[in-house]
Backbone bond lengths (Angstrom), bond angles and torsions (degrees), N, CA, C in turn:
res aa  C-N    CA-C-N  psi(-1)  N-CA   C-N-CA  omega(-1)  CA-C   N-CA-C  phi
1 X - - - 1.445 - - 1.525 108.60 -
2 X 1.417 118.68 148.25 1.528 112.67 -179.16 1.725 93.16 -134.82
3 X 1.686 97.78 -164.59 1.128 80.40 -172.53 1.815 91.23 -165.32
4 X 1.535 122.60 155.54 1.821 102.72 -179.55 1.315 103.23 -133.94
5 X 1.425 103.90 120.38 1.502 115.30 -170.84 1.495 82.94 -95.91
6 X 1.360 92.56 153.15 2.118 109.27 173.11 1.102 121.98 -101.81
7 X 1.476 142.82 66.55 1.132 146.59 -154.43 2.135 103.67 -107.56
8 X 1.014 120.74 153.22 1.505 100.42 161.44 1.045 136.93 -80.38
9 X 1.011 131.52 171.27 1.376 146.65 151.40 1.888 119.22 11.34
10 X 1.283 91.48 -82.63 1.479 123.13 177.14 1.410 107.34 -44.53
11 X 1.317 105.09 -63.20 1.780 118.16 -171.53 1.177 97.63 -64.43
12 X 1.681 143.17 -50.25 1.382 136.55 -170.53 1.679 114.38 -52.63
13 X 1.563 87.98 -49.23 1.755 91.30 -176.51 1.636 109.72 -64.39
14 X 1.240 121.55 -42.00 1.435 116.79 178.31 1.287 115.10 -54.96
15 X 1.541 117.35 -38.41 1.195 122.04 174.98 1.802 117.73 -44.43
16 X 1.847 90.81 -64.54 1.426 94.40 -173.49 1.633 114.55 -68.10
17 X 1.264 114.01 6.22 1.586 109.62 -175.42 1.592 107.28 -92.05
18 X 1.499 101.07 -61.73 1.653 126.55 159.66 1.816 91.00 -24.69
19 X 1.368 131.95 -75.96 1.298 142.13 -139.82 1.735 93.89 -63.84
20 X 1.686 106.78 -66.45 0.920 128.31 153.46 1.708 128.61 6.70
21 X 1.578 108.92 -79.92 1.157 134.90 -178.34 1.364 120.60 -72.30
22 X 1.880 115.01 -43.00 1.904 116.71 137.65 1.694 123.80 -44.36
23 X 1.391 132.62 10.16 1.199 106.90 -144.19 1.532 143.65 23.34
24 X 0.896 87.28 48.15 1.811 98.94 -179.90 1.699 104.76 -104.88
25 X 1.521 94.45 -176.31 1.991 121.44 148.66 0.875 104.18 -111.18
26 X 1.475 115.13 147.97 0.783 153.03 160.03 1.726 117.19 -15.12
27 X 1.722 106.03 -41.92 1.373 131.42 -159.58 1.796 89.01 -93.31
28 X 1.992 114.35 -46.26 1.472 78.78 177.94 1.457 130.50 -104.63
29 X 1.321 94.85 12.01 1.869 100.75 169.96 1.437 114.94 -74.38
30 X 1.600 123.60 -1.28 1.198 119.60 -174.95 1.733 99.08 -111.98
31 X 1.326 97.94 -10.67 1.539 99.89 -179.71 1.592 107.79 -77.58
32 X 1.890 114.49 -45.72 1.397 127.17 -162.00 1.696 90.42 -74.82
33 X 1.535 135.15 -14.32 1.366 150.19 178.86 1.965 91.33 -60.08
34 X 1.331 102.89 -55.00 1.370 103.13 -155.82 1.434 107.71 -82.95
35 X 1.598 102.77 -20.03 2.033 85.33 173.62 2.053 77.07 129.89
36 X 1.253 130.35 24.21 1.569 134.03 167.79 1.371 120.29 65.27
37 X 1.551 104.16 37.23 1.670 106.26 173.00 1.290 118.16 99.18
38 X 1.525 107.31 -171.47 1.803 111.14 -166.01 1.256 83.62 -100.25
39 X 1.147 175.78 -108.20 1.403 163.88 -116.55 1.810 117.75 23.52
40 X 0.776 97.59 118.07 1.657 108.10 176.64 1.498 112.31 -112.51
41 X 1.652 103.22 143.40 1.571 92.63 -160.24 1.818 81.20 -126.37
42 X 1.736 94.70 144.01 1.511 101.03 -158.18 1.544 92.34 -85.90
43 X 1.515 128.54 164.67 1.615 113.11 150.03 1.359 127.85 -107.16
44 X 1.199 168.08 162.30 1.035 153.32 -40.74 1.406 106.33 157.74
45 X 1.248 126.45 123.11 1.837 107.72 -165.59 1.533 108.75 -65.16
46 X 1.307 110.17 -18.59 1.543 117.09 -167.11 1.374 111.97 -80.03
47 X 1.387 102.69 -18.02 2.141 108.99 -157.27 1.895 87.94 -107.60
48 X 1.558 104.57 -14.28 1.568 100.73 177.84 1.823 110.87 -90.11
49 X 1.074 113.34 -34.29 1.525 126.71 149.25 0.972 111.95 -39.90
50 X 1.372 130.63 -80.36 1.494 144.78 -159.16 1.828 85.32 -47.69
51 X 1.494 112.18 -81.07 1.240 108.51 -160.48 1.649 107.20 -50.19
52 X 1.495 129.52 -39.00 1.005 106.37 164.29 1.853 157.49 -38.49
53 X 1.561 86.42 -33.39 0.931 97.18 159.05 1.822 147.06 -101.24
54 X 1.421 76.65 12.14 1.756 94.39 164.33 0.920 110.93 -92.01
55 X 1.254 139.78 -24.24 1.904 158.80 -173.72 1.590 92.85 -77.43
56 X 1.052 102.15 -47.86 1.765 109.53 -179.25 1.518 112.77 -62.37
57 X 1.470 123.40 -37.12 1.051 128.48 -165.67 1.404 108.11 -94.23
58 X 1.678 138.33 -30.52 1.087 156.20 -134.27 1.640 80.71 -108.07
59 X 1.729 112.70 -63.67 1.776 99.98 170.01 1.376 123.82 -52.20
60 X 1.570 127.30 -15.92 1.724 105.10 -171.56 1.473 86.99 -93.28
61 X 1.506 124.40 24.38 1.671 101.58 176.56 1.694 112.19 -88.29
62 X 1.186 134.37 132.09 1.580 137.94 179.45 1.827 89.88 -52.06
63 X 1.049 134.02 139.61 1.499 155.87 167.72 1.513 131.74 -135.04
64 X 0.938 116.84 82.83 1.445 117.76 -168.93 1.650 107.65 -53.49
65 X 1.727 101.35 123.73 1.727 87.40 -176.78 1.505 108.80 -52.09
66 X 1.660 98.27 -174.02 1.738 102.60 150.96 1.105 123.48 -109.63
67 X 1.392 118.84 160.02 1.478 122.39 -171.05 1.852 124.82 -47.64
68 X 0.976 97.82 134.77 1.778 78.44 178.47 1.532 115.84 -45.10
69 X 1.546 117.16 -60.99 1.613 134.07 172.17 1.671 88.99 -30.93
70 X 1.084 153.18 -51.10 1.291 120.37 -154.45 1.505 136.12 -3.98
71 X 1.651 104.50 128.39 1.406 89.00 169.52 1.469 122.18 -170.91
72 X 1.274 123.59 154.89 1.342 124.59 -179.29 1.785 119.37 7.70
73 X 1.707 101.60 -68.72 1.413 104.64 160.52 1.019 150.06 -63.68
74 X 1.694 108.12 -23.99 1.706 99.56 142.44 1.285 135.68 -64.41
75 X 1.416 117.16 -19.02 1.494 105.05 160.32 1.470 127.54 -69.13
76 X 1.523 125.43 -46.89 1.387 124.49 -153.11 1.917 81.40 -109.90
77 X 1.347 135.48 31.88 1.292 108.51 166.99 1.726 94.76 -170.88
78 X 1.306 127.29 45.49 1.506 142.70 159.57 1.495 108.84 -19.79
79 X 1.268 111.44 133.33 1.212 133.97 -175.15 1.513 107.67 -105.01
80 X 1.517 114.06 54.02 1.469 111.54 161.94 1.442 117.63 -42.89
């Protein structure tokens, strides 16, 4: 699948020079631009455990709710 972005003149050539000068295309110097693509990173039954059981542990902690009123000023000005 491709796709045609409308950019001018100017911006294309910088592109392909920029691209160019990375040894890249065009297609992945704009990708390594964005942070190196759509890539999805799988997890691991062990690292889904692990976190599970910090979730587990983080609930048996006693936590005092917060007030219903909550507000703005209790965050940035706490009433120790």
């Amino acid at each position: 699948m491709s796709a045609v972005l409308e950019i001018n003149e100017e911006t294309a050539e910088l592109l392909t020079q920029r691209a160019k000068a990375q040894g890249q295309s065009v297609d992945e110097y704009l990708k390594s631009l964005l942070g190196g693509g759509i890539e999805q990173r799988t997890v691991s039954d062990s690292e889904l455990e692990e976190f599970m059981a910090d979730m587990e542990s983080l609930a048996e902690d006693e936590v005092e709710p917060l007030p219903r009123d909550f507000s703005r000023e209790d965050i940035y000005f706490p009433k120790y």
